[in-house]
C-alpha positions in Angstrom: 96.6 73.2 96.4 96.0 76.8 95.0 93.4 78.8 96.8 91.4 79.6 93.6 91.4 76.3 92.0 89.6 75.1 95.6 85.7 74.2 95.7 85.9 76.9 98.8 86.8 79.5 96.3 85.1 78.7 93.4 81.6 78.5 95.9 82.7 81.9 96.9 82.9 82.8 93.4 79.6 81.6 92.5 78.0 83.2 95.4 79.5 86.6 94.5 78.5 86.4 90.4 75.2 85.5 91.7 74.9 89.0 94.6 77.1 91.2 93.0 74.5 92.1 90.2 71.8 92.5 92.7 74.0 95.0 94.5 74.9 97.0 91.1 71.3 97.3 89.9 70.3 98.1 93.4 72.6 101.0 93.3 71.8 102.1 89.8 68.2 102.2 90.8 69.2 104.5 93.5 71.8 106.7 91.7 69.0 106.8 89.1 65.9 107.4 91.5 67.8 110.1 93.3 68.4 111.9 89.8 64.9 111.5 89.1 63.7 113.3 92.0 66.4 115.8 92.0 65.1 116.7 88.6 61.4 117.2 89.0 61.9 118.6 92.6 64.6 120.9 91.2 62.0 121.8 88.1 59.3 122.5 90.6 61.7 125.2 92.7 63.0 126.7 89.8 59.5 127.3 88.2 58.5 128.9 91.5 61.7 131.2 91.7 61.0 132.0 88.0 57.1 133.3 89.0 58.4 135.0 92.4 61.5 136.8 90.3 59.3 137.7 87.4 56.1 139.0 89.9 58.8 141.2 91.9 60.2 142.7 88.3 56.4 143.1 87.3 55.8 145.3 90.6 58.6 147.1 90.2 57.8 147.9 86.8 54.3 149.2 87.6 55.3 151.3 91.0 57.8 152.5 87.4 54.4 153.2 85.4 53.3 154.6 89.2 55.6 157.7 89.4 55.7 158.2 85.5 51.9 158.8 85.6 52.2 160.8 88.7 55.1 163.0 86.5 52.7 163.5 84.0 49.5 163.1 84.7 48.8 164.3 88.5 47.6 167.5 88.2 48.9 168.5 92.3 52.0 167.6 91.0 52.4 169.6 87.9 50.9 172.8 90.1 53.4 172.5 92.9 56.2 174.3 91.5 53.8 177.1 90.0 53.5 178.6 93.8 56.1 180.3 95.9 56.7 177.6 98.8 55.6 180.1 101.1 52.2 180.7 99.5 49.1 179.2 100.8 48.0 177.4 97.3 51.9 175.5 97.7 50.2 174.7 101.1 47.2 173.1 100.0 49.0 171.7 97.2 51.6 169.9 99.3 48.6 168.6 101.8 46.8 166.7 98.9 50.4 165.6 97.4 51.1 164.4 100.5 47.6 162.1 101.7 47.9 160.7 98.2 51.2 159.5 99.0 50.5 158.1 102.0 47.6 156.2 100.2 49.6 155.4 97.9 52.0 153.6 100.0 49.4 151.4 101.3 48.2 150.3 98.2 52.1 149.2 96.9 52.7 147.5 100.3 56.0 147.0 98.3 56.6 150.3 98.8 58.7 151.4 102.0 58.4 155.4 100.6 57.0 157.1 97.7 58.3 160.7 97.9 58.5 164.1 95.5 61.8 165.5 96.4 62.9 169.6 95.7 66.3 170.4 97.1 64.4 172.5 99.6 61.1 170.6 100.6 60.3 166.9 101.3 56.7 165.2 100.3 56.7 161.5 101.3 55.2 158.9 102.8 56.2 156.0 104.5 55.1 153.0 106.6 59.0 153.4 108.4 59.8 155.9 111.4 59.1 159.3 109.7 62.7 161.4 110.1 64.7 158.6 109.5 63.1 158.1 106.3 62.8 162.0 105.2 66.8 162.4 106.2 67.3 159.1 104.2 65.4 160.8 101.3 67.4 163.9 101.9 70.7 162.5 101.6 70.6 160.2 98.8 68.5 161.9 96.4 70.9 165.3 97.1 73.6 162.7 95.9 71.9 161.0 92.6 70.5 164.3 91.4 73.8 165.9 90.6 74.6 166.6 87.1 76.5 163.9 86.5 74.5 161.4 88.0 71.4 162.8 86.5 73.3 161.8 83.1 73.3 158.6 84.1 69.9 157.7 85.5 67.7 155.9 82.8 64.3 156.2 84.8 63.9 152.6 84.5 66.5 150.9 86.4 66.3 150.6 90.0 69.7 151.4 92.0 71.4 149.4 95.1 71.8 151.8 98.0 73.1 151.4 101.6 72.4 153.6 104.4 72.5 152.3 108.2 69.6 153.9 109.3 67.7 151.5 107.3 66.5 148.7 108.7 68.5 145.6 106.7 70.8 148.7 105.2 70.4 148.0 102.1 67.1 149.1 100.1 65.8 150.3 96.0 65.6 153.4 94.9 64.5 154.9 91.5 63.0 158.4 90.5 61.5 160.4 87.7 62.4 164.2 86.9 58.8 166.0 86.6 60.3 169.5 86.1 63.4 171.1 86.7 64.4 170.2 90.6 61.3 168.4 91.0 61.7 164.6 91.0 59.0 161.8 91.9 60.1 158.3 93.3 60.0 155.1 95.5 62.5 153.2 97.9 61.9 149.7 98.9 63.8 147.8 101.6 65.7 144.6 100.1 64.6 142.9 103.6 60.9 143.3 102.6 61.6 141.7 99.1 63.7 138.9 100.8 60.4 138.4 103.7 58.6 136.9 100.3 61.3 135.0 99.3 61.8 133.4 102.5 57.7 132.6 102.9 58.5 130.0 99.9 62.2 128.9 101.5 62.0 128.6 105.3 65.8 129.2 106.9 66.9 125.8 107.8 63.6 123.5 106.7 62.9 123.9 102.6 65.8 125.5 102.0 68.2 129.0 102.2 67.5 132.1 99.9 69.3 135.4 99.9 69.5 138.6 97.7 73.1 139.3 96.1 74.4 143.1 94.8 75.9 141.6 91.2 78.0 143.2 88.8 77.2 141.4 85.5 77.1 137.6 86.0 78.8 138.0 89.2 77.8 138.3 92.7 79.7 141.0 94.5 78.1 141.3 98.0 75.2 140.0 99.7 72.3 142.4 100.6 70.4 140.1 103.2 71.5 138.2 106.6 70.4 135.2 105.7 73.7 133.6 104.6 73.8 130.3 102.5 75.1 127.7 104.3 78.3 126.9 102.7 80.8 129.1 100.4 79.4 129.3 97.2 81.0 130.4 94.1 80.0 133.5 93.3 79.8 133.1 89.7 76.3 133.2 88.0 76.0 129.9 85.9 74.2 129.7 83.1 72.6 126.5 84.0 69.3 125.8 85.6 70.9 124.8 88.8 73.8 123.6 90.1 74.5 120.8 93.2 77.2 121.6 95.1 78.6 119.9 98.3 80.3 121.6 102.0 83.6 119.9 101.9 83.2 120.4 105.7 80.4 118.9 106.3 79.8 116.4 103.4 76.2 117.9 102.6 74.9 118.8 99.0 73.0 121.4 98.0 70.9 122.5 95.1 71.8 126.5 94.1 69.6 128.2 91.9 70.3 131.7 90.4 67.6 133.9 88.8 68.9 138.3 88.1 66.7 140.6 87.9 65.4 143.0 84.7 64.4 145.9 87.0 68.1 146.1 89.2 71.2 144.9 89.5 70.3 142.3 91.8 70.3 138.5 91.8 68.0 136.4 94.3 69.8 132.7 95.2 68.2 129.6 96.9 70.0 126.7 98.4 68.2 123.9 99.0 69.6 121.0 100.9 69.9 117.4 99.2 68.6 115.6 102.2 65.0 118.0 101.8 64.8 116.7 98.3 65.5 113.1 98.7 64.2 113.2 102.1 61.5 110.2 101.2 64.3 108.4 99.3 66.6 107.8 102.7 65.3 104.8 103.6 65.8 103.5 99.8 69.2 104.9 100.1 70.2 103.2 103.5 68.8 99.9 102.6 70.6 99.9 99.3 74.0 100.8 101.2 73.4 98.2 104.1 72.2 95.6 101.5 76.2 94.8 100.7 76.6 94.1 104.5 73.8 92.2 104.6 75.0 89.9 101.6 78.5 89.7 103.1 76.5 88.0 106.6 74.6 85.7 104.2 78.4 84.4 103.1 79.4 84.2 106.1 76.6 82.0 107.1 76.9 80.1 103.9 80.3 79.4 104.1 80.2 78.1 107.8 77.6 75.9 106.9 79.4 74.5 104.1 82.5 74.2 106.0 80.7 71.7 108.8 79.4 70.0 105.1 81.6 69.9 102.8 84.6 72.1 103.9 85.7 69.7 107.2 85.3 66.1 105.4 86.7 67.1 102.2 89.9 68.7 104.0 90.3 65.3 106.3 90.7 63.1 103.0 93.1 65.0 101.8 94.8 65.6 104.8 94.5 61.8 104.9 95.6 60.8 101.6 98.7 62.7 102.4 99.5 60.8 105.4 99.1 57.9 103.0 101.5 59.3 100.8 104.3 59.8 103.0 103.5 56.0 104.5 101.6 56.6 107.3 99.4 53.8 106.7 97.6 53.4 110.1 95.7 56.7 109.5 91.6 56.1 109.2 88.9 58.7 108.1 85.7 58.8 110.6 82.3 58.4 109.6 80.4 60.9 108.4 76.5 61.8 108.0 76.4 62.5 104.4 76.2 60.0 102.1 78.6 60.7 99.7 81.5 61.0 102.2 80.8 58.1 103.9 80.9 56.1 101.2 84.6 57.6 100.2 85.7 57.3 104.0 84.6 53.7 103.8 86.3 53.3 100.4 89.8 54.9 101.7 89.8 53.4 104.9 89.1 49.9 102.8 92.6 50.9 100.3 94.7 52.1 103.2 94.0 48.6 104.8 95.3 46.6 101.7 98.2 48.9 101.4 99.3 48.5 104.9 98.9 44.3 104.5 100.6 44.2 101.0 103.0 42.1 100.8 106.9 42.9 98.5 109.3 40.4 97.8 112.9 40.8 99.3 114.6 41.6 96.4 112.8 43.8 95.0 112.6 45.6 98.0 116.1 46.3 98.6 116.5 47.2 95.0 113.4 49.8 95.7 115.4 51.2 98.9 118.3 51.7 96.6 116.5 53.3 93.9 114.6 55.6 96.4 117.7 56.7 97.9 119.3 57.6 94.7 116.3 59.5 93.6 115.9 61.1 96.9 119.7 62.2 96.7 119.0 63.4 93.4 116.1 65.6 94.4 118.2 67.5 97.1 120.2 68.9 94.2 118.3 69.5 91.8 116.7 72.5 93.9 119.8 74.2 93.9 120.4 75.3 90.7 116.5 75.6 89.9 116.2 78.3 93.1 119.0 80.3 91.7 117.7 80.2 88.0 114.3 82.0 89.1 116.5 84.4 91.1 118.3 85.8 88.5 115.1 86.0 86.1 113.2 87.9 88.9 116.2 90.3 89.4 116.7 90.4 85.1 112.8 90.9 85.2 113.2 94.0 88.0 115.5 95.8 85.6 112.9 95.2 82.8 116.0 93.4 80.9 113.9 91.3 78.4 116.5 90.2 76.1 118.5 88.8 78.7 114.8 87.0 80.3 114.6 85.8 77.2 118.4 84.4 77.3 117.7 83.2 80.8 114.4 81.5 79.5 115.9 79.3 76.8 119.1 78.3 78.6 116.2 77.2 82.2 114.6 75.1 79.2 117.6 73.6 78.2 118.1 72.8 82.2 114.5 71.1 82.4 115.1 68.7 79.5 118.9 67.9 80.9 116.3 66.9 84.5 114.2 64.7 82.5 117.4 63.0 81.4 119.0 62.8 85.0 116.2 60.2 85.8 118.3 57.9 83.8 120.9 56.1 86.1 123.9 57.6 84.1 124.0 60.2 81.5 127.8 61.0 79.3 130.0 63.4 80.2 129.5 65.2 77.0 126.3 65.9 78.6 126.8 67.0 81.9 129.6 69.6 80.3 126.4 70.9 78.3 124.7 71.1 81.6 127.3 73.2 83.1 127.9 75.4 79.8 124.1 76.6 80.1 124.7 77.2 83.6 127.7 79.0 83.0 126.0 81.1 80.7 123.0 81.7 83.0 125.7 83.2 85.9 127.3 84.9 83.1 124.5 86.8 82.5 124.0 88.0 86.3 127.7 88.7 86.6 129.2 89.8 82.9 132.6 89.5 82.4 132.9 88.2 85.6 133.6 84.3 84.7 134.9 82.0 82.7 135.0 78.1 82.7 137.9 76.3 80.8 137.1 72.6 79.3 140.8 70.6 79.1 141.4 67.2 77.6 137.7 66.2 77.1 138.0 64.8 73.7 138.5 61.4 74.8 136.3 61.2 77.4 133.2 62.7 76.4 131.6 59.5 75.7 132.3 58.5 79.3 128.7 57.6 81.2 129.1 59.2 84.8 125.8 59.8 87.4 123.5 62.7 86.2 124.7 66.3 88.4 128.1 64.7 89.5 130.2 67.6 88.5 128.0 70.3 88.4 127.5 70.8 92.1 131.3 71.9 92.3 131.3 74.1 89.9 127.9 75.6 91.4 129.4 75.4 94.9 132.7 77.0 93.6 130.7 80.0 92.4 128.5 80.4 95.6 131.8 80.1 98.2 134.8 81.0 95.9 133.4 83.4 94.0 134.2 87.1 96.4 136.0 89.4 94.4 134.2 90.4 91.9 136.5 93.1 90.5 138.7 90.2 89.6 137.7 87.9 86.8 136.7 84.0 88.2 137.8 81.3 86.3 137.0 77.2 87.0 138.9 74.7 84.7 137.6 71.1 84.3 140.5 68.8 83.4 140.3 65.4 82.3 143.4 62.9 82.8 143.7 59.1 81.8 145.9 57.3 84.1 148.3 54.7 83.3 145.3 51.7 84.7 142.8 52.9 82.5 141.3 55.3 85.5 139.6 58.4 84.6 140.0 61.3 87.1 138.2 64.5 86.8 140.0 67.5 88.1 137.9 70.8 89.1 139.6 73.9 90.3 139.2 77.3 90.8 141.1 80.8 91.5 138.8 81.9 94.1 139.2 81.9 98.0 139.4 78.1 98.6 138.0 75.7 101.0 138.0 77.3 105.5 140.1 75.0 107.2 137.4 73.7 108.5 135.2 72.6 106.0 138.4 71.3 104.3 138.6 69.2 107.4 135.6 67.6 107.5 135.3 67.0 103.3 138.9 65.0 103.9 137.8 63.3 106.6 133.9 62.6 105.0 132.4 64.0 107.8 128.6 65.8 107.3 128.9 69.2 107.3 127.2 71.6 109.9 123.3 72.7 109.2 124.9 76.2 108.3 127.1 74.8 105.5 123.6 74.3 103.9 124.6 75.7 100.5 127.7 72.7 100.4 125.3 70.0 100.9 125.6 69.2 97.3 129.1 67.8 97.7 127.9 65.4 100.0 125.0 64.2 98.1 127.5 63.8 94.8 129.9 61.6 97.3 127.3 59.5 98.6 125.6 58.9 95.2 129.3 58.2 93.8 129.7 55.1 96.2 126.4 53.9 95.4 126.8 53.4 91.9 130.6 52.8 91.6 131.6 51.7 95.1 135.3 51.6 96.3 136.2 51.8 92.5 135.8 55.8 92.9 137.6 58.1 94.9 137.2 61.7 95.7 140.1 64.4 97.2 139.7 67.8 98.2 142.5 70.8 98.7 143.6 73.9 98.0 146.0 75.1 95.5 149.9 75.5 96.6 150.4 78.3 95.7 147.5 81.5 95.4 144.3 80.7 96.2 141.6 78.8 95.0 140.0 75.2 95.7 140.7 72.0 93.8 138.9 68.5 93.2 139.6 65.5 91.7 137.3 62.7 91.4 138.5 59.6 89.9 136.2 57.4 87.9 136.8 53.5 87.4 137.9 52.3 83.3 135.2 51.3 81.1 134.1 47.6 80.4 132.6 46.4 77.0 129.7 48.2 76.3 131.1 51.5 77.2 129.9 51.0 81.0 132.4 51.7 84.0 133.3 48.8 85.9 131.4 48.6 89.5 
């Protein structure tokens, strides 16, 4: 019985058709719940990177307005220069210049140093260790306010500098020329921009964040210690975020990118996944488990149903079989549902009657003769039908389709020559049809291979014989004879009258010929051996020849003279009115 045509598989079936779209919408809820909340999470973070990013551009635009208005408009400032350095007015000048900026830098707690810079005299102030910040000072504005570097200064961009005696190395520096020598400016340490950044994104809980040098829509190096935590690509998308995932660890992340107006800079947050969707776990866990939990509720259901339906309904048909191969002592048990015990009692009621029927003699011994003719029947038949599909599974395999096709209508032609064997005798004119297509058929898995020879059948094509009497020699002459195949195989079928009205049927072959010992035991109509499997056939044509013809047949086997090759002749009794063979 095939699996899916079973009630087992068909309940299975139904159970599945019935859960499966519970699964899939459970899992598109998900998939779609987790997008929502990436979303408006992800909207909520980028709207507050957008406010920080703009409110640190804004104060670095004002401390901009800062040291233009102290270029212009500071009135210690534009006096400086007037006075020798050594003269006591640049004194006093440089003492109010200098508690302004230190004021100053208190009020812009952005500020790490607002300075006023001469190539010969320092005014700053700073809320870092004094020296460190003046030599600072000292050696990068020597370097920026060369001539060529003064060509390139705008006044309105900040500029990326490293120096290692400041603390996180890396800080902003911009400046304004007030007069010739005389320049007024700022530094602020990246690590005091990122300590904001990081009061919004706490290492490890809400998130990552980090401050990147960039050279266009690229990152080039980062400026903070506070490393992401997983490569990123360090390509600037234009999109509002982007999820990403370690392929080392498995975890996603949410990156967002904002650069800066004021400075080539570009501030990054990662967020992990798991911080967004961290209320959504349990939905997510339950929705993975749920399969699981289905696949125990089959389980369940099906063991149920075995000890219900399963067990009894296996046990009839395990019984009918017995039935059908004559067992007919074999009784189902009783059983607690209704329905089966009312088909136990019914089979065990039919099995009775069978067993007690009674069949009169005659027609019993013809049954038993029928039966065994059909059964002999049946043991070739399989033969030729085994080495049919072979050749169409090996035609198929080469993806030959004309020659499937070929194959297809010459197996077709086979099937309708079976129905017709279940007559007690069919004519010769059709068994040599039989053989033809099967020629054909091993043709086309060997070409111009073999070749069968028809001699003297003109007279005798009308003769009735058994269905499959000569067939099986030429089959088995193919299978044993049939070993050099650089040599072309040929079988001749020759038929001979004989002087008493006999009919004899000669089948021989130019292939290796019958072993001694097989030839041994087929002249002495001995069964072969379990390993002569394949030679069977001739047995079951031999016993089903003396079944329907008696002593009036005879059958020889030998091998040719001369060569090689196997020969045999069966001889068929004359023909009686009526065109049947005298038995």
């Amino acid at each position: 019985m095939r699996f899916s045509k079973s009630i087992r598989a068909r309940l299975v079936i139904g159970f599945m058709a019935v859960m499966l779209p519970v699964v899939i919408y459970m899992l598109i809820n998900n998939s779609y719940s987790r997008d929502i909340v990436r979303e408006k999470v992800s909207e909520t973070y980028r709207n507050t990177l957008d406010i920080y990013v703009g409110q640190t551009d804004n104060n670095l635009s004002q401390i901009n307005d800062y040291l233009y208005k102290m270029s212009v408009l500071d009135s210690d400032v534009g006096l400086l220069m007037s006075y020798p350095m050594e003269n006591d007015g640049y004194t006093l000048t440089k003492i109010r210049i200098d508690s302004k900026l230190n004021r100053d830098v208190g009020v812009y707690n952005i500020i790490d140093a607002v300075f006023l810079y001469h190539k010969d005299d320092i005014i700053f102030g700073t809320n870092s260790i004094y020296n460190d910040t003046k030599k600072i000072i000292k050696t990068h504005m020597d370097n920026m306010t060369t001539e060529e570097n003064l060509m390139m200064n705008d006044q309105h961009s900040w500029e990326v500098r490293a120096d290692n005696r400041m603390p996180g190395t890396y800080f902003l520096i911009n400046f304004i020329k007030v007069a010739d020598g005389l320049f007024v400016g700022a530094m602020i340490k990246v690590q005091d921009i990122n300590k904001m950044l990081s009061i919004q994104w706490s290492d490890g809980d809400i998130g990552h964040n980090g401050i990147y040098l960039r050279d266009g829509d690229r990152l080039t190096q980062s400026l903070t210690e506070n490393l992401a935590p997983l490569n990123l690509s360090y390509q600037i998308s234009d999109m509002p975020y982007e999820s990403l995932t370690d392929r080392k660890t498995g975890k996603s992340y949410l990156v967002m990118n904002r650069m800066s107006d004021m400075v080539n800079i570009a501030y990054r947050v990662v967020i992990p996944e798991e911080t967004l969707l961290r209320n959504l776990l349990f939905f997510r866990n339950a929705t993975l488990i749920a399969p699981i939990g289905f696949l125990a509720i089959l389980l369940i259901y099906l063991f149920f149903m075995r000890n219900m339906l399963f067990k009894p309904l296996t046990e009839l048909i395990l019984g009918m079989k017995k039935i059908s191969l004559g067992m007919l002592d074999v009784r189902l048990k009783k059983n607690k549902t209704l329905e089966f015990e009312f088909l136990g009692n019914t089979f065990n009621i039919m099995a009775e009657q069978i067993k007690t029927l009674k069949i009169d003699v005659y027609e019993e011994q013809l049954r038993v003769k029928q039966g065994e003719l059909k059964q002999l029947q049946a043991q070739i038949n399989p033969h030729f039908y085994m080495n049919s599909l072979n050749i169409i599974y090996n035609l198929a395999a080469l993806g030959d389709t004309e020659s499937v096709k070929k194959m297809s209508l010459h197996l077709a032609d086979y099937f309708r020559f079976i129905m017709k064997a279940n007559r007690d005798t069919i004519m010769l004119k059709e068994e040599l049809l039989h053989i033809e297509n099967y020629m054909t058929i091993q043709k086309i898995r060997f070409p111009g291979k073999l070749e069968c020879i028809f001699n003297g059948m003109d007279d005798v094509l009308d003769y009735p014989i058994a269905a499959l009497t000569v067939q099986p020699f030429v089959e088995n002459s193919i299978i044993h004879g049939f070993k050099n195949r650089r040599q072309l195989f040929q079988i001749n079928i020759t038929a001979e009258m004989s002087d008493e009205n006999e009919f004899s049927l000669t089948i021989s072959d130019n292939g290796v010929g019958f072993s001694a010992e097989v030839l041994s035991k087929l002249q002495r109509m001995e069964p072969l051996q379990e390993g002569e499997t394949s030679r069977l056939g001739i047995m079951n044509v031999i016993h089903r020849l003396q079944l329907l013809y008696g002593e009036k047949t005879s059958i020889t086997f030998r091998n040719q003279t001369e060569g090689s090759g196997a020969i045999i002749v069966i001889v068929f009794p004359k023909l009686m009115e009526g065109g049947k063979a005298i038995v």
